[in-house]
GUDOMI-263399 format. One record per residue: x, y, z of N, C-alpha, C, O in turn. Coordinates in steps of 0.1 Angstrom, whole numbers, always signed. Last residue first. Layout:
BEGIN
      nu      nv      nw     cau     cav     caw      cu      cv      cw      ou      ov      ow
       X       Y       Z       X       Y       Z       X       Y       Z       X       Y       Z
...
//
This chain:
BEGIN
      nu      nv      nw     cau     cav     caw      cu      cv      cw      ou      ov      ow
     -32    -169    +113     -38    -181    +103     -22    -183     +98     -19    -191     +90
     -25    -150    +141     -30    -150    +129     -29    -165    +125     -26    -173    +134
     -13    -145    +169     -25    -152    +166     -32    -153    +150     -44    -155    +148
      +9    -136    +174      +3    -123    +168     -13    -129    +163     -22    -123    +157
     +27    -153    +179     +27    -143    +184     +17    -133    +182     +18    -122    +188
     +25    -178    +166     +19    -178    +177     +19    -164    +183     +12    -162    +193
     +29    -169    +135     +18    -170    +140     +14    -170    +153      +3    -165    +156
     +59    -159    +143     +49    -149    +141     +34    -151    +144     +27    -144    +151
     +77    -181    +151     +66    -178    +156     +61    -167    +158     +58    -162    +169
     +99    -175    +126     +96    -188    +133     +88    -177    +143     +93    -165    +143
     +91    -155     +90     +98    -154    +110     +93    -162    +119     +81    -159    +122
    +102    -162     +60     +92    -161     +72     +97    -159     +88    +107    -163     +94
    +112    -175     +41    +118    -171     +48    +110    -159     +60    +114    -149     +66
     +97    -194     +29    +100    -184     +22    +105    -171     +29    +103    -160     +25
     +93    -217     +54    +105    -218     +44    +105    -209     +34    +113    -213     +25
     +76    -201     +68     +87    -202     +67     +98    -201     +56    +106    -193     +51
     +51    -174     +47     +59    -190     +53     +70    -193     +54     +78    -190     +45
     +47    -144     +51     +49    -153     +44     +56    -166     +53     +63    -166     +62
     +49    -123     +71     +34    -127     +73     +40    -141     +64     +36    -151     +71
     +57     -94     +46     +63    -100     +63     +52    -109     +61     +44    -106     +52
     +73     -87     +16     +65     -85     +22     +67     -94     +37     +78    -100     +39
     +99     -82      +4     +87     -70      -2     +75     -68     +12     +70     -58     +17
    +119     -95      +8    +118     -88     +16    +108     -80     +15    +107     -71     +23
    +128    -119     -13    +116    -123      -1    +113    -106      +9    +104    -107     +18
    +125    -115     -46    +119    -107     -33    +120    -106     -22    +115     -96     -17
    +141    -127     -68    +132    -133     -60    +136    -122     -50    +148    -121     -47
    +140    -103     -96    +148    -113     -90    +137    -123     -78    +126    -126     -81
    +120     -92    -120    +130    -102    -123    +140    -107    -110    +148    -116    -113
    +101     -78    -111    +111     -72    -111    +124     -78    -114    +135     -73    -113
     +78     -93    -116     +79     -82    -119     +91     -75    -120     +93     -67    -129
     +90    -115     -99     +85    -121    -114     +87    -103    -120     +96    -101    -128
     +85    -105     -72     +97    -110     -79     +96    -113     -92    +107    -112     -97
     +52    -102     -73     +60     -93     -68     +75     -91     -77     +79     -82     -84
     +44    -128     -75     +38    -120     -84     +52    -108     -82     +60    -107     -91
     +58    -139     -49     +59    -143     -65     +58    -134     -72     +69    -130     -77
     +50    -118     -29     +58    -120     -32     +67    -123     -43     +77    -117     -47
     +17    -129     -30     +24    -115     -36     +40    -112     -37     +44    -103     -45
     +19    -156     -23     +17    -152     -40     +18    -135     -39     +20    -129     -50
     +27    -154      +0     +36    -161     -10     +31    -162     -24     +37    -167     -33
      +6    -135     +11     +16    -130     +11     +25    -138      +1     +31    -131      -7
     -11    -164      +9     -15    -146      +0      -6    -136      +1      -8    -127      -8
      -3    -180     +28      -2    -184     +15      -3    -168      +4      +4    -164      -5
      -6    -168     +51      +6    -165     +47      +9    -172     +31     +20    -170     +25
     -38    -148     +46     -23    -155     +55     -12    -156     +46      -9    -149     +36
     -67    -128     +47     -54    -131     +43     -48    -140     +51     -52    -140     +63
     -87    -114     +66     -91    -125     +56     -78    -125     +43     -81    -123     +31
     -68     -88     +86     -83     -94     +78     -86    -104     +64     -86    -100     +53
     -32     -93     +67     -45     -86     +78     -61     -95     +75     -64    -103     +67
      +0    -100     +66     -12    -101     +66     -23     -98     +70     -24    -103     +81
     +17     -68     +50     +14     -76     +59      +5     -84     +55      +0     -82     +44
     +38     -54     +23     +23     -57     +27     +28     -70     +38     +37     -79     +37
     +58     -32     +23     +60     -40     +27     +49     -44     +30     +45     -39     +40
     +69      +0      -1     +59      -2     +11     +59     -17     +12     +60     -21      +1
    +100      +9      -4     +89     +16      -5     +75      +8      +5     +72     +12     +16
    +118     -10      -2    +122      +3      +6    +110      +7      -3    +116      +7     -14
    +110     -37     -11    +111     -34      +5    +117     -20     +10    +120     -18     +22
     +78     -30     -25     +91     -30     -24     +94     -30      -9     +87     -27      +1
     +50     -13     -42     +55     -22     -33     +71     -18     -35     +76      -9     -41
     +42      +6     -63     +41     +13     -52     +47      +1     -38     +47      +4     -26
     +43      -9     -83     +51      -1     -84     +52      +9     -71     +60     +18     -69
     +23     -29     -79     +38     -32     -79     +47     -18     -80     +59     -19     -76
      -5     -28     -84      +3     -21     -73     +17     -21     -73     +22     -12     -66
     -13     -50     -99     -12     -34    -107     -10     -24     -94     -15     -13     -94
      +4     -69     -87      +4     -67    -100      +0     -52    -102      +8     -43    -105
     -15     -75     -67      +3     -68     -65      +5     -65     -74      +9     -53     -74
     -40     -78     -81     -36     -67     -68     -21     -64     -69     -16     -53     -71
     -30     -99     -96     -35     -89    -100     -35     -78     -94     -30     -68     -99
     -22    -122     -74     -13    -117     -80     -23    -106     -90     -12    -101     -94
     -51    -121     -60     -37    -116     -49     -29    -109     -65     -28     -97     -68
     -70    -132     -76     -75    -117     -68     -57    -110     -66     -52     -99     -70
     -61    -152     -80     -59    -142     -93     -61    -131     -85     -56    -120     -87
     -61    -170     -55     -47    -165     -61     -50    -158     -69     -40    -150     -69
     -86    -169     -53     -78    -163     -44     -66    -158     -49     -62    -146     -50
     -95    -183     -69    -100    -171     -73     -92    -160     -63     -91    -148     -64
     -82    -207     -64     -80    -203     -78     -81    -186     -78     -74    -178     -83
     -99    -212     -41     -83    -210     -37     -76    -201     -51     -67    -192     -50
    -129    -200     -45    -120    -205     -44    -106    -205     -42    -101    -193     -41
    -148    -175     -21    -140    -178     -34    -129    -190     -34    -120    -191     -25
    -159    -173      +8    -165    -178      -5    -163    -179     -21    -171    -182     -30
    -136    -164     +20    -146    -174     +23    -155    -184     +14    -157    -196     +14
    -131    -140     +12    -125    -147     +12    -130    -166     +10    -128    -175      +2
    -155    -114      -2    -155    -127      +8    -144    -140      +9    -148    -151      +5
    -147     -83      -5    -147     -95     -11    -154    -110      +4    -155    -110     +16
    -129     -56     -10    -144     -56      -9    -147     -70     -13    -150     -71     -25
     -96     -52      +1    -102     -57      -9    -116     -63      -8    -116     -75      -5
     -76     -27     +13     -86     -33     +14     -95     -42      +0     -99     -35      -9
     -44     -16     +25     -52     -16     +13     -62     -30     +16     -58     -41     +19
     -27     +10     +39     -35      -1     +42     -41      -4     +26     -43      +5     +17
      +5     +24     +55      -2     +19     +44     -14     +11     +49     -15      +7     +61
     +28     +45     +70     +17     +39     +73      +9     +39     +59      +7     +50     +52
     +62     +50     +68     +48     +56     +70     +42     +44     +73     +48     +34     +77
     +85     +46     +96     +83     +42     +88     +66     +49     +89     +59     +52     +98
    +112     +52    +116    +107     +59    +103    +102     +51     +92    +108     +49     +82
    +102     +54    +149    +105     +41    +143    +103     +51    +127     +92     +58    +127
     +92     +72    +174    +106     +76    +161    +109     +67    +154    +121     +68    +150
     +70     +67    +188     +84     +60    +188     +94     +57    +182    +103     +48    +182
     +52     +84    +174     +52     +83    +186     +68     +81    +192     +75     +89    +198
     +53     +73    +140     +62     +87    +146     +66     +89    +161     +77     +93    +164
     +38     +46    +149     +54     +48    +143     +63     +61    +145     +74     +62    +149
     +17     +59    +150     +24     +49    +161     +36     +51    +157     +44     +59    +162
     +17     +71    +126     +12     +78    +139     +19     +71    +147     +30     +76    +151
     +11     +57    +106     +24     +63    +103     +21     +73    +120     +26     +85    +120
     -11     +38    +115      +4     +31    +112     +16     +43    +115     +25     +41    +122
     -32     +58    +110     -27     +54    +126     -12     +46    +123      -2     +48    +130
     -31     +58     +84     -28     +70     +90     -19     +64    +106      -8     +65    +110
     -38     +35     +74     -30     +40     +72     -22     +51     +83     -11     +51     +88
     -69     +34     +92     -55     +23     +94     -43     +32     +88     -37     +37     +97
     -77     +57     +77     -77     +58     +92     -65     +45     +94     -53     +47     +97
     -81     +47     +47     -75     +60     +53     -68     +57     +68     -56     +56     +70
     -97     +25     +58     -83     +23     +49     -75     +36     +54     -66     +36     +63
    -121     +35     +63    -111     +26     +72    -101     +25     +69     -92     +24     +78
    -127     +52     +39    -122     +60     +54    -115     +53     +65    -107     +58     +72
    -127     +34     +20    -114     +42     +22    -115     +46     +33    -105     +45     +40
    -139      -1     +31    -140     +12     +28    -128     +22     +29    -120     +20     +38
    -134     -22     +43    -124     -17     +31    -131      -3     +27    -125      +5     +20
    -156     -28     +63    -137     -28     +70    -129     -27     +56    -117     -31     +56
    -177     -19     +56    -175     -10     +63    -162     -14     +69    -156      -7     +78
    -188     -33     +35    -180     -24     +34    -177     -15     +42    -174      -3     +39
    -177     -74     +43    -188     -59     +47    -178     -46     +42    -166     -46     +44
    -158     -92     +35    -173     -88     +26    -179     -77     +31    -187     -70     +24
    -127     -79     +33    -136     -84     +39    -147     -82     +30    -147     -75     +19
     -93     -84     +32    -101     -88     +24    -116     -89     +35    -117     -98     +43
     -63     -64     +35     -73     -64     +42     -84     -75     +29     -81     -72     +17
     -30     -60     +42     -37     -59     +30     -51     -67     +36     -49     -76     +43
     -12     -33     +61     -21     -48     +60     -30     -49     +43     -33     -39     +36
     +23     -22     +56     +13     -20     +52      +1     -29     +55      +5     -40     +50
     +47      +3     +60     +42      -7     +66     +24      -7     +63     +16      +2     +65
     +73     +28     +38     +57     +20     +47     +56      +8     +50     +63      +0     +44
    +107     +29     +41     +94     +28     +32     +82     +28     +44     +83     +27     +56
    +132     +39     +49    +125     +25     +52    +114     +22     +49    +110     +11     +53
    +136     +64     +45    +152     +54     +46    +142     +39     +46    +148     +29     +42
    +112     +79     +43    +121     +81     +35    +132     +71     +34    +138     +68     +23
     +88     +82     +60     +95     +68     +54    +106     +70     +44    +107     +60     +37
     +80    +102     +65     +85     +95     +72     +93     +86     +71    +103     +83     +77
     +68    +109     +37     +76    +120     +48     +84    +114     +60     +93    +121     +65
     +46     +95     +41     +55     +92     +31     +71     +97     +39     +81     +91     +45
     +18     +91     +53     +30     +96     +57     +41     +94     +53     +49     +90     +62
      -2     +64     +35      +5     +81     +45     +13     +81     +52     +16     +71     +59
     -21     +50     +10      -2     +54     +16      -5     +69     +24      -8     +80     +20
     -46     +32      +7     -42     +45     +11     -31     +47     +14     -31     +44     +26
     -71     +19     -14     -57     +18      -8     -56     +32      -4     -63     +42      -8
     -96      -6     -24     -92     +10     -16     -79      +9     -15     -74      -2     -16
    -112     -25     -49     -99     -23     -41    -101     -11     -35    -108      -3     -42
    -137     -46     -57    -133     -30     -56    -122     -31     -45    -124     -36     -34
    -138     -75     -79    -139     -71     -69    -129     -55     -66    -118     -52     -71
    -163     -91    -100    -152     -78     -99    -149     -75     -85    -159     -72     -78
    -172    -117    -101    -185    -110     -98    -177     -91    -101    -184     -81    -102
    -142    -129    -105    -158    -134     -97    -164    -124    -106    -161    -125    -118
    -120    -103    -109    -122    -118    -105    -135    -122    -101    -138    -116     -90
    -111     -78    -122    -119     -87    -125    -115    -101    -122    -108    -108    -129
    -105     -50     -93    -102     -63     -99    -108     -75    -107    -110     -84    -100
    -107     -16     -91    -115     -30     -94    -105     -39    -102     -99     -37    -113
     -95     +11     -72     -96      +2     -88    -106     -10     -83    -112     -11     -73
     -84     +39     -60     -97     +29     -58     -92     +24     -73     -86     +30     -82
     -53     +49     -39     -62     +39     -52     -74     +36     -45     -76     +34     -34
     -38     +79     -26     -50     +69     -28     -56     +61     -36     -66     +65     -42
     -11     +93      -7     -18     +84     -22     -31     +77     -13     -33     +73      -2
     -11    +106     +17      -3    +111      +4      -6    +104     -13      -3    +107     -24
     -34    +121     +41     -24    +105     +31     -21    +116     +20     -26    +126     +15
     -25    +142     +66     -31    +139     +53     -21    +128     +44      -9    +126     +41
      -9    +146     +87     -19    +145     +87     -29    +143     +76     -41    +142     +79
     +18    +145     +91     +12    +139     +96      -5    +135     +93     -11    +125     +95
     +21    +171     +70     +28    +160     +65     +17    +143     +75     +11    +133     +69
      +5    +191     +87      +5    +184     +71     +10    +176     +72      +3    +168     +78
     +25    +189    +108     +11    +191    +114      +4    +184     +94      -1    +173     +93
     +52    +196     +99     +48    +189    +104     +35    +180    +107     +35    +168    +107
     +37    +223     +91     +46    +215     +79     +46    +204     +89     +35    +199     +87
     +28    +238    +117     +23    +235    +105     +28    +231     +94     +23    +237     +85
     +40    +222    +150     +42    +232    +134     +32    +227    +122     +29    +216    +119
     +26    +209    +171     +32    +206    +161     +30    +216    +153     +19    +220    +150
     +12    +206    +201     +19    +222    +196     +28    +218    +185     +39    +222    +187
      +9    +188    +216     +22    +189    +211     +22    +200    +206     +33    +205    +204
     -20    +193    +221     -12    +195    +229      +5    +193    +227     +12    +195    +236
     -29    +192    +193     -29    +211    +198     -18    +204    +209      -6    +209    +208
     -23    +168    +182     -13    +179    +179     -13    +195    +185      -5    +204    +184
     -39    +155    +198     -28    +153    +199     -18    +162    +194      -7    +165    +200
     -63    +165    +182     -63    +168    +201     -48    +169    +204     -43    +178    +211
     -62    +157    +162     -62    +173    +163     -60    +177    +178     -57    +187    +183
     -62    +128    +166     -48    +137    +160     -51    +150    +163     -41    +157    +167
     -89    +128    +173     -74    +121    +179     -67    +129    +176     -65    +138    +184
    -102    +133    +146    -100    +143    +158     -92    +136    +172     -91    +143    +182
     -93    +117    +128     -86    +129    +129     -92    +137    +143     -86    +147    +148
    -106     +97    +139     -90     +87    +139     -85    +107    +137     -75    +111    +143
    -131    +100    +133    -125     +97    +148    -107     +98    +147     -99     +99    +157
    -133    +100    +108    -135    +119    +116    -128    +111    +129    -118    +116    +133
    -123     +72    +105    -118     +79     +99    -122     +98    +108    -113    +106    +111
    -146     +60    +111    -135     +58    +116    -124     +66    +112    -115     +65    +120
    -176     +72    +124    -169     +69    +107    -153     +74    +118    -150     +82    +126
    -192     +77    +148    -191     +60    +139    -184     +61    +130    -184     +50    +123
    -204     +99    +146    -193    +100    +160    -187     +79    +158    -180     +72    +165
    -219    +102    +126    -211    +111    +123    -197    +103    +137    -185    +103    +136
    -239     +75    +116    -236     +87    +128    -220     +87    +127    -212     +78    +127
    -244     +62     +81    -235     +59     +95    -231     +73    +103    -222     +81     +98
    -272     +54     +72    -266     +68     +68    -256     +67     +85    -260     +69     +96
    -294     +38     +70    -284     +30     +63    -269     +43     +68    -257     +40     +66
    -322     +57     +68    -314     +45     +68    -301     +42     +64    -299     +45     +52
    -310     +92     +80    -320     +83     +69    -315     +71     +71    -304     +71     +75
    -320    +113    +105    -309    +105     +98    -316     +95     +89    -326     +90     +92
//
């Protein structure tokens, strides 16, 4: 195996399908079923010019599910490529629209990652990353198409600028596009303590 070259039984993504292939021999899922579950249905790679540019993944799956209630989505910011990479992106997606079928809840599963260091960009460089992202995703947001959370190196400030960005686009105010945002933008009184996030 050559440097740097991640073992086959380590890419989160062959793990996250051979789960599913185990799960579906013993449910015995139909093959139109057995598809729809199992392969995303959209994927962006883009680049954002902020800093240095920063590379976006996204992955929408299981659409098929979400027909009355759209997807559930994290929006992810890390510096290592190994938590925005698409196969992670893929695999979060996927497992979203998985749990969700488990428990007949109809909603797919989204993720989108942004190859970055939170950390080490200003607040300025934060906000153009966020409203540019929603911005040339907008048409795949909404609250009956897909609903970004907070995840990995986001809060609730990055949800109130996708929001903005979000409502601005469509001319009214939003609050329902996305979950994770601040109270007073109508936010849910102790999400943070529930769920330990920022």
């Amino acid at each position: 195996m050559s440097q740097g070259t991640v073992p086959e039984e380590m890419n989160v993504y062959q793990n996250a399908e051979a789960r599913f292939e185990e799960a579906a021999r013993k449910l015995g899922l139909e093959q139109g079923i057995y598809k729809y579950l199992k392969y995303p249905d959209k994927e962006v790679t883009m680049y954002i010019p902020v800093g240095n540019g920063q590379r976006v993944t996204g992955s929408v799956h299981g659409l098929s599910r979400a027909a009355l209630d759209g997807t559930r989505t994290g929006q992810r910011r890390n510096p290592l490529c190994s938590g925005c990479e698409s196969d992670e992106v893929r695999a979060l997606a996927a497992w979203m629209t998985w749990k969700c079928a488990v428990v007949d809840i109809p909603f797919g599963g989204a993720k989108g990652g942004v190859i970055c260091d939170p950390n080490k960009m200003s607040r300025g460089e934060q906000e153009r990353l966020t409203r540019r992202y929603t911005a040339e995703l907008s048409s795949w947001l909404g609250p009956e198409r897909d609903v970004p959370a907070p995840d990995v190196g986001t809060n609730e400030q990055t949800m109130a600028w996708v929001m903005d960005t979000y409502s601005m686009h469509v001319g009214q105010a939003t609050t329902a596009v996305v979950t994770g945002k601040p109270i007073e933008l109508g936010g849910s009184r102790g999400r943070k303590e529930a769920t330990a996030a920022e």
